[in-house]
Every structure is written in structure tokens, then in C-alpha cells.
Phi, psi and omega in degrees: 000314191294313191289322159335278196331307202305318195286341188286294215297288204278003166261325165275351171284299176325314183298302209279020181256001184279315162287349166282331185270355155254015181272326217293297194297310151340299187281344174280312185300296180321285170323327188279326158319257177356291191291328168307305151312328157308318186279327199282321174301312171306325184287333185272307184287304176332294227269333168270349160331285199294320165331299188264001184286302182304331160291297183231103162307304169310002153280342211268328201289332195274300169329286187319329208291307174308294183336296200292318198276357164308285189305350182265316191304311179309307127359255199294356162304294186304328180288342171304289208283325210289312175298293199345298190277318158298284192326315213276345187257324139351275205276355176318155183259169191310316209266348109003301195285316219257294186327299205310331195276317168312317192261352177274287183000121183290157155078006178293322178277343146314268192302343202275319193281320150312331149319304164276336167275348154268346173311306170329000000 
């Protein structure tokens, strides 16, 4: 019974490793499509490159120019946004720090709008 078993076991690790060899090959196939497309796209863009340098240089010159300060801004956005939120909860000031503390307080919200409607 037990020589059953194994065999059953060892016909189904055979099945899911025929399928693993073929997701495997799939995914392989995919990728080699994917970078082949990619080099061809690269190869199209190099050729409109030379292309618009020889017609109109001073575009190509103006584009690199856009390109770079695109890649710079994109740059210091993210570092901006990564930093942003921490520093800014950081630096808060005392009196910033005394609202914030002030305003969790029960009933602080209560009394602060009744305060203000009798002034009205």
C-alpha cells in the first residue's frame, strides 16, 4: 500500500515539475519578446534622434536641454516628497505642538465653539 502511495506522490511531483517547466519556458519566451521589443524601440528612437539632429539641430539640443531639467525636477520631487513628511511633523513649533495637544482634549471642542457663539 505504502509502494501505491509513493507512486501516486511521485507521479504528481512529476506532473507539477512538467508544469513548472513549462511556466518556466513561457516566462522565458515572454521575456525574450519583451527585451526584443525594447531594443527595437531603442533602435527607432537612436534613428529618430539622428534623423531630427540632421534636420533641425537646434531641437535636438533644445529637447536634451527639457529631458534633463524633466529628470532633475523628477529627481528632487521625489526627494522632497520622501523627506517632506517627516521634517514637516519634526519641526513643528511650540505653538503648533500646544494647539495640537489642546485640541485632543475632551471637550476642548465643545467649549472652544461655544466661546466663539457667544462672541456672535
Amino acid at each position: 500500500m505504502t509502494k501505491n502511495l509513493e507512486e501516486a506522490s511521485i507521479e504528481i511531483l512529476q506532473q507539477r515539475l512538467l508544469e513548472e517547466v513549462d511556466a518556466q519556458q513561457r516566462l522565458q519566451d515572454e521575456l525574450k519578446n519583451a527585451l526584443e521589443n525594447e531594443r527595437d524601440l531603442r533602435l527607432e528612437n537612436d534613428l529618430l534622434w539622428v534623423y531630427l539632429q540632421h534636420k533641425q539641430p537646434a531641437r535636438v539640443s533644445d529637447a536634451k536641454a527639457l529631458l534633463s531639467r524633466l529628470v532633475d525636477g523628477s529627481e528632487l520631487a521625489n526627494e522632497l516628497q520622501q523627506t517632506g513628511g517627516a521634517t514637516n511633523r519634526k519641526n513643528r513649533t511650540l505653538k503648533q505642538k500646544v494647539r495640537g495637544g489642546l485640541g485632543k482634549l475632551p471637550g476642548v471642542h465643545r467649549a472652544y465653539h461655544g466661546l466663539k457663539n457667544i462672541g456672535k
